[in-house]
C-alpha positions as CSV (number, residue, x, y, z in Angstrom):
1,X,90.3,18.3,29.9
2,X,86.5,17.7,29.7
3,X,84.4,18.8,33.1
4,X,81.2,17.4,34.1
5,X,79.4,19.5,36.2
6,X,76.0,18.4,37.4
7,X,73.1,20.4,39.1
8,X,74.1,23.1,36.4
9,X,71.5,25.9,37.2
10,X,72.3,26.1,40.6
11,X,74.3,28.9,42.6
12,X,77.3,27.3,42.4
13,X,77.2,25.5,39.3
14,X,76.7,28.8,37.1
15,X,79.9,30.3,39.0
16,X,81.7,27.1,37.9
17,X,81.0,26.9,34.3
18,X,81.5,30.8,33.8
19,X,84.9,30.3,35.1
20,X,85.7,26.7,33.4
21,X,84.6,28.2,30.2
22,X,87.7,30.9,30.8
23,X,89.9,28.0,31.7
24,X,92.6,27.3,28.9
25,X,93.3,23.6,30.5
26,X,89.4,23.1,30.2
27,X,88.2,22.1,26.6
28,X,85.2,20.8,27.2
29,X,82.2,21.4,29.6
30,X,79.4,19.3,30.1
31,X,76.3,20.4,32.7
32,X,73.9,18.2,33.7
33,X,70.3,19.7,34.8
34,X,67.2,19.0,34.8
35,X,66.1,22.2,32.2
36,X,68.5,23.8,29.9
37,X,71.4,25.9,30.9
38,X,71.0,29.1,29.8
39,X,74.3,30.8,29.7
40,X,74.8,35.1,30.1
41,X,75.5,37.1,27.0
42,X,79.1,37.6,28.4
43,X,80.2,33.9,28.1
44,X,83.5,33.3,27.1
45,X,84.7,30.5,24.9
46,X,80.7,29.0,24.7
47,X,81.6,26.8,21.8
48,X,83.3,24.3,24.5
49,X,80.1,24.1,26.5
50,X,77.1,21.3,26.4
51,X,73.9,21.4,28.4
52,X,72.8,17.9,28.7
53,X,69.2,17.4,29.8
54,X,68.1,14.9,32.8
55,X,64.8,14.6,34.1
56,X,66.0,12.5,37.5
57,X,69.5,12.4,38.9
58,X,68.9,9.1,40.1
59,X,68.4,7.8,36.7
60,X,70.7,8.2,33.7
61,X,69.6,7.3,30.0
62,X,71.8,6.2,27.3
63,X,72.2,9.7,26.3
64,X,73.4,10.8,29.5
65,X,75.8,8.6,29.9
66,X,77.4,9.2,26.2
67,X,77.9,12.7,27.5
68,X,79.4,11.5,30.7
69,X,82.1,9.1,28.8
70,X,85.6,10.7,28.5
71,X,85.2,13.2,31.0
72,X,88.1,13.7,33.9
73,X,86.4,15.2,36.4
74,X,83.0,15.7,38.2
75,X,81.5,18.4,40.4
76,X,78.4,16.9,42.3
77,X,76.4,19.9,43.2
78,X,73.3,18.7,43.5
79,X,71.8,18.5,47.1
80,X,69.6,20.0,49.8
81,X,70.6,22.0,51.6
82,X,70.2,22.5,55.6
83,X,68.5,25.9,55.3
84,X,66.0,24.5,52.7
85,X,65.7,20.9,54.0
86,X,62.7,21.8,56.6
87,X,60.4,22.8,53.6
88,X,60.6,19.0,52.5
89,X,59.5,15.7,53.7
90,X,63.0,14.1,54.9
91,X,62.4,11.1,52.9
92,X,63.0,13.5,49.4
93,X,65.8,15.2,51.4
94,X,67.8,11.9,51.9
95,X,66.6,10.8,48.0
96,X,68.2,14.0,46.5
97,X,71.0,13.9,48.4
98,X,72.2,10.5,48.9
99,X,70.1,8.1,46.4
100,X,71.1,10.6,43.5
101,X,74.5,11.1,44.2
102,X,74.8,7.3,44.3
103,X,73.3,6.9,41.0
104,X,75.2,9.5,39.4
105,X,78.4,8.3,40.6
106,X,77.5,4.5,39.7
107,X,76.3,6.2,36.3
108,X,79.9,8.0,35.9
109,X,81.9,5.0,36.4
110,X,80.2,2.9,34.1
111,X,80.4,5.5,31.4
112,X,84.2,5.5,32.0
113,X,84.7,2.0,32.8
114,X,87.7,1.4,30.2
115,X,89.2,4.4,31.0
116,X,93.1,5.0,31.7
117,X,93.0,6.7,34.2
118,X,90.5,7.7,37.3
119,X,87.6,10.7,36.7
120,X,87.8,12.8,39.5
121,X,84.8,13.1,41.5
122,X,84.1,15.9,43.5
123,X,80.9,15.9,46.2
124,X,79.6,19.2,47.9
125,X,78.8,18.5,51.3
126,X,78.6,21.3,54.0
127,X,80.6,22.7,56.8
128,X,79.4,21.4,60.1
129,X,79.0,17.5,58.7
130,X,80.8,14.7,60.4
131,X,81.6,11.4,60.2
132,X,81.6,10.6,63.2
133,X,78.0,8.4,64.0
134,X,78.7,8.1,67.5
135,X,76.6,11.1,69.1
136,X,73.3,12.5,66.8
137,X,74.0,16.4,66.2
138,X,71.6,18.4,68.7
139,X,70.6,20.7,65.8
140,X,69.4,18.9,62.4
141,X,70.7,15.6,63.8
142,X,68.6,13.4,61.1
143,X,69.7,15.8,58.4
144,X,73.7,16.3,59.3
145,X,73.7,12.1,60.2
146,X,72.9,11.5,56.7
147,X,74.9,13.8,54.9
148,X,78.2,12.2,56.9
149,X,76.5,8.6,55.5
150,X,76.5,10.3,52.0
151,X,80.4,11.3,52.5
152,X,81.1,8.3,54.0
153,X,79.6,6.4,51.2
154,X,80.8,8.1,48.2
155,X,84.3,7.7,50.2
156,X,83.7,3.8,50.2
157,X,82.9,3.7,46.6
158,X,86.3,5.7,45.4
159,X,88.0,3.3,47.1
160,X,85.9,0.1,46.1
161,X,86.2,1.7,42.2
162,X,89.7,2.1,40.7
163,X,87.4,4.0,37.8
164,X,86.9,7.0,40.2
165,X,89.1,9.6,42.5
166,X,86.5,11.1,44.8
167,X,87.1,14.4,47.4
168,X,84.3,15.9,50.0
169,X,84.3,19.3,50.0
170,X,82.8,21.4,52.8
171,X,81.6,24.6,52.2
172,X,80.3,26.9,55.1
173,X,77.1,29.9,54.1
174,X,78.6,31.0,50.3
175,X,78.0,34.5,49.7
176,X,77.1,35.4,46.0
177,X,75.6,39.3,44.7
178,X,73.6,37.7,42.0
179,X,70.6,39.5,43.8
180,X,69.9,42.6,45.7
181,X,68.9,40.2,48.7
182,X,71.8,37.7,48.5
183,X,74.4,41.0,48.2
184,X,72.7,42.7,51.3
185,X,73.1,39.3,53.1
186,X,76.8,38.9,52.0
187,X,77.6,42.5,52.9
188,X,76.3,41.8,56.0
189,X,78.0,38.6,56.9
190,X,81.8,40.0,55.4
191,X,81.1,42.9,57.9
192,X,80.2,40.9,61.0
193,X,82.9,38.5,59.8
194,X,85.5,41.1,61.6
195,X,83.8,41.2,64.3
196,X,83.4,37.3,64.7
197,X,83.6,34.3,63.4
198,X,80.1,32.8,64.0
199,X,78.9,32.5,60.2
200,X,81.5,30.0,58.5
201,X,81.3,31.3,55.1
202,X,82.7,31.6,51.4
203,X,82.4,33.7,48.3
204,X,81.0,31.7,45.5
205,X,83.5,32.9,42.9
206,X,86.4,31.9,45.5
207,X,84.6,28.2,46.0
208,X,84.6,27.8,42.5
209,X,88.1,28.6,41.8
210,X,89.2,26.1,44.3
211,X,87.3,23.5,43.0
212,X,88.3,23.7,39.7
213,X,91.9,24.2,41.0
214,X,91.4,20.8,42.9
215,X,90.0,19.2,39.5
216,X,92.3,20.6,37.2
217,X,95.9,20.1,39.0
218,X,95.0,17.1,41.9
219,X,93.5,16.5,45.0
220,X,95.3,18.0,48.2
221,X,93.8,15.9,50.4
222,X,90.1,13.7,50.5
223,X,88.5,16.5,52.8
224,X,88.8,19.7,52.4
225,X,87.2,22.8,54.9
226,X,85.6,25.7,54.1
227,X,89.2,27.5,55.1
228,X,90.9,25.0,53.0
229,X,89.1,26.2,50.3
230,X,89.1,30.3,51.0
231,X,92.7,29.8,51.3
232,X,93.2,28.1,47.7
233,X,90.1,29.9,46.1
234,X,92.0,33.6,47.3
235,X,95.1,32.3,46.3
236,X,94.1,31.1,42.7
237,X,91.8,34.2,42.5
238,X,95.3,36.6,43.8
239,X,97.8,35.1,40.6
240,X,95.0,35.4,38.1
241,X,94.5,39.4,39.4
């Protein structure tokens, strides 16, 4: 099985392709970033693994595309997210988010165009986003409006494209140690988390063992919630303890 997995020096995307790298049914992994991924000295397996250089998301060269042909699946984790978007002028929020992940799924379709069989397309949205276009959002209306257009739109284009399978994830805060200030705020949030249920949140290893359990064995449904995916994450993370 050969992964794509794009936006691959962020947060999640490093948990992703340390744990794809240890996947037997995964044989080849492809990230797409804008600089070089730089894997740990404790990577398994990195002969399997490619980092493929893009200097815009919205726009694919040849080269790009060569290493997006053959793949079967696709984790989109490229995007802005709510906490960060205020430090940016909307118009680059709604281009990173939306205009890229159009492009890149345009870009992924036509490099698997004769394929026999769909590449399965997963897009990282956020917990808290709706579809529903009705009423704005009080809170970061402009922000949480466009990011249910995004899902809405990638939705349209699985359907208009027999080339791709697509699935919206929706991840709530995700927790990670990989610094002393991100494992004082996790510890914090797990402990309030007994208390109350206020900060929707997920641990980034248990995120990306969902995913790659929804990439690697099927879709269980087009949307899946963050406790969708603490329930499959914990229980792929419990058989492989």
């Amino acid at each position: 099985m050969k992964l794509v997995i794009v936006g691959g020096t962020g947060l999640v995307a490093t948990e992703l392709i340390r744990q794809s790298l240890r996947a037997r049914e995964i044989t080849s992994v492809v990230a797409l970033a804008r600089r070089p991924v730089q894997l740990g000295v404790d990577a398994f397996n990195t002969t399997k693994f490619e980092s493929v250089v893009v200097r815009d998301y919205a726009q694919y060269t040849d080269s790009a595309k060569a290493a997006l042909a053959g793949a079967d699946a696709c984790i989109w984790t490229v995007g802005i997210t709510i906490g960060r978007s205020s430090t940016y002028d909307f118009a680059e929020v709604k281009r990173v988010c939306q205009d890229c992940t159009m492009a890149g799924l345009e870009a992924l379709r036509e490099a698997n165009f004769a394929a026999q069989k769909p590449v399965k397309f997963v897009y990282l949205s956020g917990h808290g986003i709706s579809q529903d276009f009705t009423t704005k959002p009080l809170i970061m209306g402009e922000y949480r409006t466009m990011r249910g257009q995004t899902e809405k739109m990638v939705q349209e284009f699985g359907r208009d494209h027999k080339e791709v399978e697509v699935q919206i994830v929706r991840p709530g805060m995700i927790l990670s140690s990989i610094t002393s200030w991100r494992a004082l705020q996790a510890s914090m949030i797990r402990a309030s988390s007994y208390i109350t249920t206020a900060v929707v949140n997920i641990d980034r290893a248990e995120l990306s063992a969902a995913l790659l359990d929804q990439v690697m064995h099927g879709f269980e449904k087009e949307i899946l919630s963050n406790a969708d995916m603490v329930r499959i994450g914990s229980s792929v993370m419990g058989k492989e303890t």
